[in-house]
Biopython code that builds the backbone (N, CA, C, O; Angstrom):
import numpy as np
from Bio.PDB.StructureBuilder import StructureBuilder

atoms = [
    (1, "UNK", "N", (-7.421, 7.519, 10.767)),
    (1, "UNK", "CA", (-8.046, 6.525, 9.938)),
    (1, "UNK", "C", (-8.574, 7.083, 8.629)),
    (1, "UNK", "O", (-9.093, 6.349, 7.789)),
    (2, "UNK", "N", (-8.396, 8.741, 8.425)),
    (2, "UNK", "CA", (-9.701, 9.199, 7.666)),
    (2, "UNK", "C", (-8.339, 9.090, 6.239)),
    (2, "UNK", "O", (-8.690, 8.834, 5.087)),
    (3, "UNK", "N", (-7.127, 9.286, 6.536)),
    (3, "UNK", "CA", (-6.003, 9.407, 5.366)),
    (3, "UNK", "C", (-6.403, 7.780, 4.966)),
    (3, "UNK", "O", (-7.061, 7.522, 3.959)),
    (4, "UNK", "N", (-6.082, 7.104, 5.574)),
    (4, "UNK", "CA", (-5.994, 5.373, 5.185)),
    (4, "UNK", "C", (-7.228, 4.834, 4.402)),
    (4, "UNK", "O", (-7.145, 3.929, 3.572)),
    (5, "UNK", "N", (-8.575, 5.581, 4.800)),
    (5, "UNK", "CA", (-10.013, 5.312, 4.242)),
    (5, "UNK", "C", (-9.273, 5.713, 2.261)),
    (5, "UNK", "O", (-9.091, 5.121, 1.197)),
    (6, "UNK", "N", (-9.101, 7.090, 2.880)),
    (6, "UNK", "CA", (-8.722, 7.793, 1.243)),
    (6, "UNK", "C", (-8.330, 6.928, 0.316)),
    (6, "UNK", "O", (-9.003, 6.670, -0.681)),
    (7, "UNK", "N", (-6.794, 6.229, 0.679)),
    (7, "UNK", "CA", (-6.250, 5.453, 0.173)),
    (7, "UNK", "C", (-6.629, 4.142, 0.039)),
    (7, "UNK", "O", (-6.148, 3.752, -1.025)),
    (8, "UNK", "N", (-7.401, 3.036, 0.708)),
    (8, "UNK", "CA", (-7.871, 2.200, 0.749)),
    (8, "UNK", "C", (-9.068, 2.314, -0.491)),
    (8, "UNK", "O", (-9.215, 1.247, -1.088)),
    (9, "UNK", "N", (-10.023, 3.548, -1.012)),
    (9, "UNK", "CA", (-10.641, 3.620, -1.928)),
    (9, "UNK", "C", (-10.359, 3.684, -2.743)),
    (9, "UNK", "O", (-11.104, 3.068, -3.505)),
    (10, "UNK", "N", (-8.989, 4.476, -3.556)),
    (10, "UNK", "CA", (-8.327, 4.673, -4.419)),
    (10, "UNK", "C", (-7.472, 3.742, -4.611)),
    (10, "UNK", "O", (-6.936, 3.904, -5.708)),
    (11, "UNK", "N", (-7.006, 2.648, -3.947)),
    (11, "UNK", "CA", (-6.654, 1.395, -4.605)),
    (11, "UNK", "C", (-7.506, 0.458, -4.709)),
    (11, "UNK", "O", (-7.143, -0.637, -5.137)),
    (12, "UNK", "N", (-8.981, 0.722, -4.293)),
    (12, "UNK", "CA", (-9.585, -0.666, -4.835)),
    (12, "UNK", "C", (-10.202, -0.128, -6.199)),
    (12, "UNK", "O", (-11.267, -0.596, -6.601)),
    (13, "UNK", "N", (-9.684, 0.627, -6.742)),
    (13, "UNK", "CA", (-10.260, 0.858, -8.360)),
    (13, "UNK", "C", (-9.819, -0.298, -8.598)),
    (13, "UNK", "O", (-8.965, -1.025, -8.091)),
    (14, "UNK", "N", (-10.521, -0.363, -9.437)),
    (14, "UNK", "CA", (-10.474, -1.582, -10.737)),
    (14, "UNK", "C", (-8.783, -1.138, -11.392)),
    (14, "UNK", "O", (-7.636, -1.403, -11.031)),
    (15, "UNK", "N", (-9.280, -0.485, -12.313)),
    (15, "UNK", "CA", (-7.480, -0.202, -13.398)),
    (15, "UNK", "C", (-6.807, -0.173, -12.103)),
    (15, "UNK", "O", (-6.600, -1.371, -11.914)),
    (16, "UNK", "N", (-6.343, 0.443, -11.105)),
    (16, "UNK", "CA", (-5.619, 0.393, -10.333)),
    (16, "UNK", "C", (-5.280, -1.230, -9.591)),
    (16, "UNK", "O", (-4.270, -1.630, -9.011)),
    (17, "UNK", "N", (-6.306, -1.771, -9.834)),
    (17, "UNK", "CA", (-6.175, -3.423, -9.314)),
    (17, "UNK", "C", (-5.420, -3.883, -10.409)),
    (17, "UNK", "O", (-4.283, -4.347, -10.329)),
    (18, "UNK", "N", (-6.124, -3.733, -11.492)),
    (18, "UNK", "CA", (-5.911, -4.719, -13.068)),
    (18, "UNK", "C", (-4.063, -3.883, -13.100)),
    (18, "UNK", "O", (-3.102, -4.510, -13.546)),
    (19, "UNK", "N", (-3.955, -2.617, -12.609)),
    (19, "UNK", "CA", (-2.216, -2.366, -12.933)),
    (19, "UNK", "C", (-1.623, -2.852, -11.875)),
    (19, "UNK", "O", (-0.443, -3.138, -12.080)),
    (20, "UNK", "N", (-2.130, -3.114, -10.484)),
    (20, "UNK", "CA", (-1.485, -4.266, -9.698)),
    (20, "UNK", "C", (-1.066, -5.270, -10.014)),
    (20, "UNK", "O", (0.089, -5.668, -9.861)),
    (21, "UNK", "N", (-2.235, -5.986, -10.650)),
    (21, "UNK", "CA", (-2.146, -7.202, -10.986)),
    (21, "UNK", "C", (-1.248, -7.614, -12.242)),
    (21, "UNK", "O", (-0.819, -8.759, -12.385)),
    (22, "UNK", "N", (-0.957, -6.364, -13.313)),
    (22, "UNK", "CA", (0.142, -6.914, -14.224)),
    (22, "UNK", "C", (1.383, -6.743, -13.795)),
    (22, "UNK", "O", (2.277, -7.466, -14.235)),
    (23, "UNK", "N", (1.639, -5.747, -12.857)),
    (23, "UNK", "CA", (2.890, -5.639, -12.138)),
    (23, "UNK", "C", (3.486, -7.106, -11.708)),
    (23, "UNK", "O", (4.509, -7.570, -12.212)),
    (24, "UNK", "N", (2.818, -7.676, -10.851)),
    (24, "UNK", "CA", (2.738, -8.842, -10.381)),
    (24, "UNK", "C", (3.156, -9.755, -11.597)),
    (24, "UNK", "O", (4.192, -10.420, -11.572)),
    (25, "UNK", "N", (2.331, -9.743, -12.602)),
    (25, "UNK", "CA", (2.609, -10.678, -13.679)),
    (25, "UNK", "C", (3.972, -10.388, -14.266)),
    (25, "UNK", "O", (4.869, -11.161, -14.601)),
    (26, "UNK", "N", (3.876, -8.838, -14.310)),
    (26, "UNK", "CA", (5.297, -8.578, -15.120)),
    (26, "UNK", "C", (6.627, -8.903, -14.187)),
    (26, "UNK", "O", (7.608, -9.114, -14.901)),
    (27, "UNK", "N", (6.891, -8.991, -12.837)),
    (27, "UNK", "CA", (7.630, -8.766, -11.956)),
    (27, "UNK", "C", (8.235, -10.567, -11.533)),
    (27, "UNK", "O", (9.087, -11.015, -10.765)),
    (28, "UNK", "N", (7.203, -11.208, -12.561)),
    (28, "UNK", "CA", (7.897, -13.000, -12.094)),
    (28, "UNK", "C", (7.596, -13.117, -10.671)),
    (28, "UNK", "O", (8.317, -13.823, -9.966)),
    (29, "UNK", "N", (6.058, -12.152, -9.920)),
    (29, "UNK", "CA", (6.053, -12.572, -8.690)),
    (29, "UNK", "C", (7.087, -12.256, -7.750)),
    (29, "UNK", "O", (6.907, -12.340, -6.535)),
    (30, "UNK", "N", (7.994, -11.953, -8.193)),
    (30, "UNK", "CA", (9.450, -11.886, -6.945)),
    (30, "UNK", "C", (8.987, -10.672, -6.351)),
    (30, "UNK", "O", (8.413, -9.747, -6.926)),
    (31, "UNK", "N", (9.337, -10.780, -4.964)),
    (31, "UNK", "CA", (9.179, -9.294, -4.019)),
    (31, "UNK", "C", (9.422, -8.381, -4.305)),
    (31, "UNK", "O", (8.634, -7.446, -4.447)),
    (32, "UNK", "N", (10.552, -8.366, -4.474)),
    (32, "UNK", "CA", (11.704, -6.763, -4.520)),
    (32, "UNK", "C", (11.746, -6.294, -5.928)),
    (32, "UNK", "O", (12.367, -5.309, -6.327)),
    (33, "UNK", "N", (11.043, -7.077, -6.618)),
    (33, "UNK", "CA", (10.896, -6.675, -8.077)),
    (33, "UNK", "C", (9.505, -5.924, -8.388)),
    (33, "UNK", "O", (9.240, -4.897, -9.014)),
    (34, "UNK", "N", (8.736, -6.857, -7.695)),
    (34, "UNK", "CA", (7.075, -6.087, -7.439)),
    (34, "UNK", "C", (7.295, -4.863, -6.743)),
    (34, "UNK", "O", (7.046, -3.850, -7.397)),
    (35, "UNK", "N", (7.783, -4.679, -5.347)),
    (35, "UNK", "CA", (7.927, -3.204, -4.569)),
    (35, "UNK", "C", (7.852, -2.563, -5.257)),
    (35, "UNK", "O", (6.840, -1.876, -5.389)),
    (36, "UNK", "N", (9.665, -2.409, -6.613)),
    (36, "UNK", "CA", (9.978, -1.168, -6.921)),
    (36, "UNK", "C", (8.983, -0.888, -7.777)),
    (36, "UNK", "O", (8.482, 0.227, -7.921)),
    (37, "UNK", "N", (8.590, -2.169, -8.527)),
    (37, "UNK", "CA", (7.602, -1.470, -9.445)),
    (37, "UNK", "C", (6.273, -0.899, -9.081)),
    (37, "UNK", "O", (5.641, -0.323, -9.966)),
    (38, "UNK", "N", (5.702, -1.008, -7.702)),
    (38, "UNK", "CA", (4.960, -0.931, -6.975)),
    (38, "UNK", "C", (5.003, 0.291, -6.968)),
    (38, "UNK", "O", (4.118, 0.722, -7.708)),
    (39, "UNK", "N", (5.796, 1.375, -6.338)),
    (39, "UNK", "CA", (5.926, 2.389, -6.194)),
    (39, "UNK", "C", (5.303, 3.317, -7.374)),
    (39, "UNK", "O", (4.300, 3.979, -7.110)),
    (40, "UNK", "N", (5.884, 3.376, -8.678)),
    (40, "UNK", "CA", (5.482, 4.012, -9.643)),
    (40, "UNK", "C", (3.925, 4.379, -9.570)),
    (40, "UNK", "O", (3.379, 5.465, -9.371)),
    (41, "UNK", "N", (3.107, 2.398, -9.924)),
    (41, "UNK", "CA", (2.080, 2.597, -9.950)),
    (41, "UNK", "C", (1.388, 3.089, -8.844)),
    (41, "UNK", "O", (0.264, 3.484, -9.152)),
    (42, "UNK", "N", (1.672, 3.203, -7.648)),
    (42, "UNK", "CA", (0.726, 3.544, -6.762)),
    (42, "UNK", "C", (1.097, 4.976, -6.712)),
    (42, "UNK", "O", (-0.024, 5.418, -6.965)),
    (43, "UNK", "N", (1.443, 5.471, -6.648)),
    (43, "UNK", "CA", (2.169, 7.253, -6.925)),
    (43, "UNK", "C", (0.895, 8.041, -8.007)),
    (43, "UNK", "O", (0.485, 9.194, -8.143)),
    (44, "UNK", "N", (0.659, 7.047, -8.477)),
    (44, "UNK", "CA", (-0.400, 7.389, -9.228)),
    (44, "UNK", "C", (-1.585, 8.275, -8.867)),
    (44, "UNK", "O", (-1.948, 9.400, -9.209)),
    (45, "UNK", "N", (-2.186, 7.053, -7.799)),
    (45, "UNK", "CA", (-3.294, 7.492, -6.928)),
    (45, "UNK", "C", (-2.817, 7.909, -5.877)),
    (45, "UNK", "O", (-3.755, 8.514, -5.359)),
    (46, "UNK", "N", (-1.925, 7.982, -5.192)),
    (46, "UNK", "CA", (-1.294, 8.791, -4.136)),
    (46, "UNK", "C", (-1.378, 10.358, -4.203)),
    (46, "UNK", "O", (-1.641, 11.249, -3.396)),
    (47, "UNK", "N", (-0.940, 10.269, -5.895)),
    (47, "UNK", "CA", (-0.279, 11.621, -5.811)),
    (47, "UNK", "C", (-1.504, 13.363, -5.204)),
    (47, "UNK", "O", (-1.290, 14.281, -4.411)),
    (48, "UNK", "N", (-2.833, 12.970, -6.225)),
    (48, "UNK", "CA", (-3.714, 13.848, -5.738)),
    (48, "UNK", "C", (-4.269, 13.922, -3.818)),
    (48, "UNK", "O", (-4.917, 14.745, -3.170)),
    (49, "UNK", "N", (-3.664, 12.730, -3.510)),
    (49, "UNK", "CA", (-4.186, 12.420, -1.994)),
    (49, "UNK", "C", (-3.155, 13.301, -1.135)),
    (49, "UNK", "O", (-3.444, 14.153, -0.295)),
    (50, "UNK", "N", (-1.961, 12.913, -1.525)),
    (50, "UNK", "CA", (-1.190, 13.337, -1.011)),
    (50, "UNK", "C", (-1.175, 15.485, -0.936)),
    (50, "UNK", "O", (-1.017, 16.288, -0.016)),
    (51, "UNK", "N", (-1.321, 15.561, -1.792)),
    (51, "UNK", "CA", (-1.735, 17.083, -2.043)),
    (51, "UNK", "C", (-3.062, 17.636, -0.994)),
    (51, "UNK", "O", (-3.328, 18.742, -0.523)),
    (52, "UNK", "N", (-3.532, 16.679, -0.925)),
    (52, "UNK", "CA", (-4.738, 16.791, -0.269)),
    (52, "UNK", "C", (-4.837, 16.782, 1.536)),
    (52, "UNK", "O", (-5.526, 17.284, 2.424)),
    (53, "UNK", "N", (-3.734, 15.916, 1.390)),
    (53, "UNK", "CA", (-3.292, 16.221, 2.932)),
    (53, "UNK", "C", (-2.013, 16.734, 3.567)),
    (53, "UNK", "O", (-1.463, 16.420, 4.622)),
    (54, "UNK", "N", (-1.657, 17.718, 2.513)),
    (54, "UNK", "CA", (-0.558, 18.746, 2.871)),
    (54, "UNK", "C", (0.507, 18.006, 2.786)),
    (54, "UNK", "O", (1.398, 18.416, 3.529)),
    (55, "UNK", "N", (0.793, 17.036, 2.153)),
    (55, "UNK", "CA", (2.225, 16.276, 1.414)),
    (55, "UNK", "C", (2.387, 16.680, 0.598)),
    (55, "UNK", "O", (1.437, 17.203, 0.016)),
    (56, "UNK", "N", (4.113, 16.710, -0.168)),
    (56, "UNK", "CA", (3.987, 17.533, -1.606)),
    (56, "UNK", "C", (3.439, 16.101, -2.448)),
    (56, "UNK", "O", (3.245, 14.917, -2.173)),
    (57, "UNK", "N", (3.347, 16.824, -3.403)),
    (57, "UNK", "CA", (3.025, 15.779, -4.747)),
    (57, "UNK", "C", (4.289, 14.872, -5.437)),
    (57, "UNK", "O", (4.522, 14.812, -6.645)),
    (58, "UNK", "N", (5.025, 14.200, -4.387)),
    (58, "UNK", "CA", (5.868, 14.224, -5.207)),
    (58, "UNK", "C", (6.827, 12.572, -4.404)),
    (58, "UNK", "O", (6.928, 12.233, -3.225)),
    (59, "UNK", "N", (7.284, 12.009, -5.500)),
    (59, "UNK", "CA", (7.859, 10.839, -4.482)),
    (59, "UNK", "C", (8.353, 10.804, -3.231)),
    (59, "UNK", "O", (8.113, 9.898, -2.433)),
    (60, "UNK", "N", (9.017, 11.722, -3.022)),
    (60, "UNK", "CA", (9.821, 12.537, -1.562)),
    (60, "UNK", "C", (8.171, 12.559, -0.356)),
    (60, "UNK", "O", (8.207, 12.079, 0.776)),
    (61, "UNK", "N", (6.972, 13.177, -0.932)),
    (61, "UNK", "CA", (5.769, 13.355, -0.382)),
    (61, "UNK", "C", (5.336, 11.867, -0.034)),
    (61, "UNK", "O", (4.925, 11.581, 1.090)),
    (62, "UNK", "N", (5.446, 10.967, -1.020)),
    (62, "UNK", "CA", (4.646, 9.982, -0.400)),
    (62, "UNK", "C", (5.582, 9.008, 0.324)),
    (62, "UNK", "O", (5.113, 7.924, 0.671)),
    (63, "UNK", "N", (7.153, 9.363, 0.641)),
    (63, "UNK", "CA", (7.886, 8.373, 1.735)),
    (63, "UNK", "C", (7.326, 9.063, 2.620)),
    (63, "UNK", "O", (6.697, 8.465, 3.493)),
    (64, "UNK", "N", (7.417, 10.821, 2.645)),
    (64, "UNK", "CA", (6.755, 11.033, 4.062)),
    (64, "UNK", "C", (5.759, 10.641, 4.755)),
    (64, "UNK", "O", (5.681, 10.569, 5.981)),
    (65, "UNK", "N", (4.847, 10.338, 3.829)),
    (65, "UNK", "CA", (2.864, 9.638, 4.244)),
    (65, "UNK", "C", (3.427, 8.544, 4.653)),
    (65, "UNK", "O", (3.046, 8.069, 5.723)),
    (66, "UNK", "N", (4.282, 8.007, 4.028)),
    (66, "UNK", "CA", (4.230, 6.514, 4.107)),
    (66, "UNK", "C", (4.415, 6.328, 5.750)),
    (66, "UNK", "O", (3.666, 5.800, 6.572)),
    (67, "UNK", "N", (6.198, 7.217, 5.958)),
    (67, "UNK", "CA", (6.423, 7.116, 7.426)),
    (67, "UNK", "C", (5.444, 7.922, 8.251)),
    (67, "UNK", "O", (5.552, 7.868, 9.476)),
    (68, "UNK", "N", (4.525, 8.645, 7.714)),
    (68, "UNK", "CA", (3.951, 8.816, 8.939)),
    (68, "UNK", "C", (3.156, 8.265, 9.360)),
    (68, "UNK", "O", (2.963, 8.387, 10.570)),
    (69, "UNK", "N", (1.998, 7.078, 8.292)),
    (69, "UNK", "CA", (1.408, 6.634, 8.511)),
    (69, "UNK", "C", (1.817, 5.442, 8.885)),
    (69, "UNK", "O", (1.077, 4.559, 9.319)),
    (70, "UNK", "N", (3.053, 5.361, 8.727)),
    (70, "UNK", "CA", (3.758, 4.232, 10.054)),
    (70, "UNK", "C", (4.059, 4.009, 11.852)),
    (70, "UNK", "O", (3.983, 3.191, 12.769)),
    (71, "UNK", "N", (4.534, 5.738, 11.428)),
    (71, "UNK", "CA", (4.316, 6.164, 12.807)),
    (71, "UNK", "C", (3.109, 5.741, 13.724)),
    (71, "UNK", "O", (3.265, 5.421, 14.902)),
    (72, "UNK", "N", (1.788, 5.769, 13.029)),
    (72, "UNK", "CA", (0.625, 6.394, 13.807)),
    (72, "UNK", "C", (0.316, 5.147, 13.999)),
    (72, "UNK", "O", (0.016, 4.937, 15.174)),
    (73, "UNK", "N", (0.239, 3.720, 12.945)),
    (73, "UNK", "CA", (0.150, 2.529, 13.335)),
    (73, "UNK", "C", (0.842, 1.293, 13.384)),
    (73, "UNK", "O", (0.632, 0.094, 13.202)),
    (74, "UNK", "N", (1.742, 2.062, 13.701)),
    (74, "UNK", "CA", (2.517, 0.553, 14.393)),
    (74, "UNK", "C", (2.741, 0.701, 15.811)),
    (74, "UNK", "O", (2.398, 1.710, 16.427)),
    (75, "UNK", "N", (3.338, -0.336, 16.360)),
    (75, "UNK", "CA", (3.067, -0.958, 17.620)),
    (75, "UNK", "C", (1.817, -1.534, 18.353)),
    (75, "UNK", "O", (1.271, -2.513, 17.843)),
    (76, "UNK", "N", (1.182, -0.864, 19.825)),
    (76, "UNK", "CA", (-0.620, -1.177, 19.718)),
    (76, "UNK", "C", (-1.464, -0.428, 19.008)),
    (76, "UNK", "O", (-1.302, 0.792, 18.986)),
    (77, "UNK", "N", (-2.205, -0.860, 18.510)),
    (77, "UNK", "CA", (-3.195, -0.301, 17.781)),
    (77, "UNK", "C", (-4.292, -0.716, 18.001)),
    (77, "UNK", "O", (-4.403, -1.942, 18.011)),
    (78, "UNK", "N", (-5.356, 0.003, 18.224)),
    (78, "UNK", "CA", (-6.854, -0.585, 18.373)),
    (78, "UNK", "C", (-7.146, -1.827, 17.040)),
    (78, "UNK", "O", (-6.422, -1.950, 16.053)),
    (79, "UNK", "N", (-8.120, -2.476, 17.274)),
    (79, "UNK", "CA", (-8.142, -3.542, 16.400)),
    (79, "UNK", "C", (-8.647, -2.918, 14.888)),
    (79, "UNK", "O", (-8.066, -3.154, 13.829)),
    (80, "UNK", "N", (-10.002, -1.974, 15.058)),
    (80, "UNK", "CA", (-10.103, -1.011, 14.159)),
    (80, "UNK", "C", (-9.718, -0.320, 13.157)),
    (80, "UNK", "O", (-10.295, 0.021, 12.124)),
    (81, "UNK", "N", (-8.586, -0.125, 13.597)),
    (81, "UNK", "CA", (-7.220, 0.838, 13.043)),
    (81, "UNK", "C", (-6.676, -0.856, 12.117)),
    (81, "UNK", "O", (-6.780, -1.274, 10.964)),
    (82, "UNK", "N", (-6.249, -1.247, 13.071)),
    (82, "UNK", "CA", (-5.695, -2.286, 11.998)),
    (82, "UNK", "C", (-6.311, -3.299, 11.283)),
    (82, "UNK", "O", (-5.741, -4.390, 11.296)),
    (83, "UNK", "N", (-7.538, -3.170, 10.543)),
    (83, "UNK", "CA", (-8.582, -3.721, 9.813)),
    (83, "UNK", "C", (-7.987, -2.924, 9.315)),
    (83, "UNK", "O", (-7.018, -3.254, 8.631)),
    (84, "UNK", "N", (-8.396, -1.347, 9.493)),
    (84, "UNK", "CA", (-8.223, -0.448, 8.280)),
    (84, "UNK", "C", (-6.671, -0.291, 7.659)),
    (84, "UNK", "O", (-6.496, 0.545, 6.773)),
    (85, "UNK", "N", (-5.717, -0.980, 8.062)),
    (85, "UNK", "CA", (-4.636, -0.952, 7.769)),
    (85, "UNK", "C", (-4.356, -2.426, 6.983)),
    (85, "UNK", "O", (-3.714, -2.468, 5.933)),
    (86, "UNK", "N", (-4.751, -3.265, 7.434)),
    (86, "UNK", "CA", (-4.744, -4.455, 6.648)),
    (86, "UNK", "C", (-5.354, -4.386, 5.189)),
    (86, "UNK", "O", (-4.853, -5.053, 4.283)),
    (87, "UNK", "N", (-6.661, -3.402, 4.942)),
    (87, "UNK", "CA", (-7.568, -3.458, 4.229)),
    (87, "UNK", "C", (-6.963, -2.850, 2.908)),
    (87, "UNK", "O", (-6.918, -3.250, 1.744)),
    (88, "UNK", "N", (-6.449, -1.552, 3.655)),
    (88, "UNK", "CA", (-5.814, -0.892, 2.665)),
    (88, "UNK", "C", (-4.198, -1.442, 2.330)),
    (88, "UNK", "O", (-3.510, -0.551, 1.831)),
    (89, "UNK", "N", (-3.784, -2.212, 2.444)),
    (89, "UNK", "CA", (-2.681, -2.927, 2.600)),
    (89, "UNK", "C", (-3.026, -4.301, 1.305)),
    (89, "UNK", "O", (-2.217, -4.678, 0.457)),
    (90, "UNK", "N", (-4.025, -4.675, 1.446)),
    (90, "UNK", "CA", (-4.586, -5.657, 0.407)),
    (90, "UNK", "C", (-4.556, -5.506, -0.490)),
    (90, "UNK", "O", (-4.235, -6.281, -1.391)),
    (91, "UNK", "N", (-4.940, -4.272, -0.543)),
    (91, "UNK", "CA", (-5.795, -3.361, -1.997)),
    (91, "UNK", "C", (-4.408, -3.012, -2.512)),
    (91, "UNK", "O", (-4.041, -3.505, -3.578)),
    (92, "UNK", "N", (-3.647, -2.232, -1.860)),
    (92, "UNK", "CA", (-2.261, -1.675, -2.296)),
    (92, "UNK", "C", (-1.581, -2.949, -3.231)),
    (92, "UNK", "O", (-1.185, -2.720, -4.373)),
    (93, "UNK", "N", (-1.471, -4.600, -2.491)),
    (93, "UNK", "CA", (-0.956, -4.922, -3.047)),
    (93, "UNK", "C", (-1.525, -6.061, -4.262)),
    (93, "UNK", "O", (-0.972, -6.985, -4.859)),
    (94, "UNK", "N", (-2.912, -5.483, -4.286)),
    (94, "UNK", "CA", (-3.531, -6.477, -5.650)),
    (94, "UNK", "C", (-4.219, -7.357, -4.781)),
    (94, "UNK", "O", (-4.042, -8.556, -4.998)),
    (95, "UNK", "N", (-4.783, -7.114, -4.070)),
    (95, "UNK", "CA", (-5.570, -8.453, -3.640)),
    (95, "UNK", "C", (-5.562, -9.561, -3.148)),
    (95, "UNK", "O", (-4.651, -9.590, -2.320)),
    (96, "UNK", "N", (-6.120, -10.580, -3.203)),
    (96, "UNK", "CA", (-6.251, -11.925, -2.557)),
    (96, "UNK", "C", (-5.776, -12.341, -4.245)),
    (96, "UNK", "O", (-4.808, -13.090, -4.377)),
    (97, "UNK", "N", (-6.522, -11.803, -5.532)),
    (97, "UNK", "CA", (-6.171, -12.015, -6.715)),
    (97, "UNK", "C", (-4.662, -12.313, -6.632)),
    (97, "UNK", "O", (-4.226, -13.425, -6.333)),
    (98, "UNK", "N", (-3.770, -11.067, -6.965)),
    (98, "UNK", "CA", (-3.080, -10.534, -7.248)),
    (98, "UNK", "C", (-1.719, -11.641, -7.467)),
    (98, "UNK", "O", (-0.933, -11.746, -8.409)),
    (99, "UNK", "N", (-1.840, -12.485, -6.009)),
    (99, "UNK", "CA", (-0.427, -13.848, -6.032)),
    (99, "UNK", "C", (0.635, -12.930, -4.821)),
    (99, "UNK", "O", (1.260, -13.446, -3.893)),
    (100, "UNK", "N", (0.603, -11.966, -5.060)),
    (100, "UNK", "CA", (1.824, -11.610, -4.075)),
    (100, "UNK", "C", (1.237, -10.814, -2.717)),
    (100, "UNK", "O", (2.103, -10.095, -2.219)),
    (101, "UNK", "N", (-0.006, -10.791, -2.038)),
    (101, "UNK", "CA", (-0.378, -10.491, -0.760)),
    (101, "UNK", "C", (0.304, -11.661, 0.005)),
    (101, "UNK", "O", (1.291, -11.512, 0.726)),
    (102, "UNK", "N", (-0.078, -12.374, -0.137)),
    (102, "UNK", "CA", (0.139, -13.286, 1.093)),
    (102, "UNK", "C", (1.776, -13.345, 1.361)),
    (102, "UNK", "O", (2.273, -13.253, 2.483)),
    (103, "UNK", "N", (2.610, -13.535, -0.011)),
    (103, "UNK", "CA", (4.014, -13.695, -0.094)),
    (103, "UNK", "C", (4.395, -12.482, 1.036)),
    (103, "UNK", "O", (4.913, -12.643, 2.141)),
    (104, "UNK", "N", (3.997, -11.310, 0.438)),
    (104, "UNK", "CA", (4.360, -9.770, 1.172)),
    (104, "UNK", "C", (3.765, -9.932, 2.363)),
    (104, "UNK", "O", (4.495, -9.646, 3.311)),
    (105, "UNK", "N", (2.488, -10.360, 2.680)),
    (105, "UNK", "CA", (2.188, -10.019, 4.208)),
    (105, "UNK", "C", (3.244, -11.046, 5.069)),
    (105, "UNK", "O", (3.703, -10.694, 6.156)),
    (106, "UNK", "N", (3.545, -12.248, 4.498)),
    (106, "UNK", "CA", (4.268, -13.343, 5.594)),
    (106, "UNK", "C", (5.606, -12.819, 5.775)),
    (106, "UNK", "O", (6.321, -13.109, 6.735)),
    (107, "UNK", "N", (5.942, -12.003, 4.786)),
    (107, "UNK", "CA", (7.572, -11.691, 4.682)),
    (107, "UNK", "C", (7.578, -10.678, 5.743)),
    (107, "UNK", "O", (8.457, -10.633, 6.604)),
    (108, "UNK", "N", (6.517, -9.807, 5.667)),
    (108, "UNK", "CA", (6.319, -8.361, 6.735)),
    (108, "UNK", "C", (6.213, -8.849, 8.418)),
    (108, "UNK", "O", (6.746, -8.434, 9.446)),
    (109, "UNK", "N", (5.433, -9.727, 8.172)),
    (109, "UNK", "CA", (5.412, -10.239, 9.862)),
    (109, "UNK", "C", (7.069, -11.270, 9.912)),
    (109, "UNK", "O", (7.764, -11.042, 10.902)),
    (110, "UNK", "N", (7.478, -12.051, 9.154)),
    (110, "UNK", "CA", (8.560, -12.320, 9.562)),
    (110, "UNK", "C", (9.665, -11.528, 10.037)),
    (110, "UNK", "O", (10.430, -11.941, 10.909)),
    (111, "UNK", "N", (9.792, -10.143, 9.359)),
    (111, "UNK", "CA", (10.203, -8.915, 9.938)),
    (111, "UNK", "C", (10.075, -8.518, 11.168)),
    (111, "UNK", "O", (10.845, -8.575, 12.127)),
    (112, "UNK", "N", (8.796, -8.021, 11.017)),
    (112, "UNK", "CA", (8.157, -7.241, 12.221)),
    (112, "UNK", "C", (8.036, -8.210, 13.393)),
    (112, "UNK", "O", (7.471, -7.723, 14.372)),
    (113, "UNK", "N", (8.597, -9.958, 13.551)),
    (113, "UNK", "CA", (8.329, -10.558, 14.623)),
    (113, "UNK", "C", (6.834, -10.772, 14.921)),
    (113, "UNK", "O", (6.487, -11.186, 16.027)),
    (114, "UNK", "N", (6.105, -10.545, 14.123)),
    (114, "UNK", "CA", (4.431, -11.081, 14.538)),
    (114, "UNK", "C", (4.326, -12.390, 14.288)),
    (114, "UNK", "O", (3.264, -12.976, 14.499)),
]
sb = StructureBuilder()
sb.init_structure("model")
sb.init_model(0)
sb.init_chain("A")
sb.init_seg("    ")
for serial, (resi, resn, name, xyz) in enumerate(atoms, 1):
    if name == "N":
        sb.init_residue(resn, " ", resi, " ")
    sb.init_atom(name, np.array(xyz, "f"), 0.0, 1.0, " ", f" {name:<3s}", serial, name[0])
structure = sb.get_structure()
């Protein structure tokens, strides 16, 4: 939980929201247009985290976080864990503000069968 706290703080910056949030604007809202651009900006604040917990610094570093921190919570998960995964999941993608949480979370559970 203590990697996900990290990250969950470092996307609720402000500029990091406000560059969510133009992504979003710039991206026409569409999914797969927000992701890629998604990536860049969040690499941002990733990148010193990632260093920090023995990932390289480097895009290659944060697919690895990504899958591992997939690994660790998916399937059951204490309810706990997945607050803190939702939370930081919000933040990542701009908010309740932002226009595209809800789009992305419904699309993810239509996936994932939830």
């Amino acid at each position: 939980g203590d990697l996900i706290d990290e990250l969950t703080e470092a996307y609720s910056q402000r500029w990091f929201q406000d560059k969510v949030r133009k992504c979003a604007r710039d991206s026409g809202f569409e999914r797969s247009i927000f992701l890629m651009r998604l990536i860049d900006v969040a690499f941002e604040v990733q990148k010193p985290i990632l260093v920090k917990w023995g990932f390289d610094g480097t895009p290659h570093g944060a697919r690895e976080m990504t899958a591992a921190l997939r690994e660790h919570v998916s399937g059951s998960m204490p309810d706990w864990l997945k607050k803190k995964r939702d939370k930081c999941l919000e933040f990542l993608y701009g908010g309740k503000e932002s226009g595209m949480l809800d789009l992305l979370i419904h699309t993810a559970q239509d996936h994932d069968g939830a």
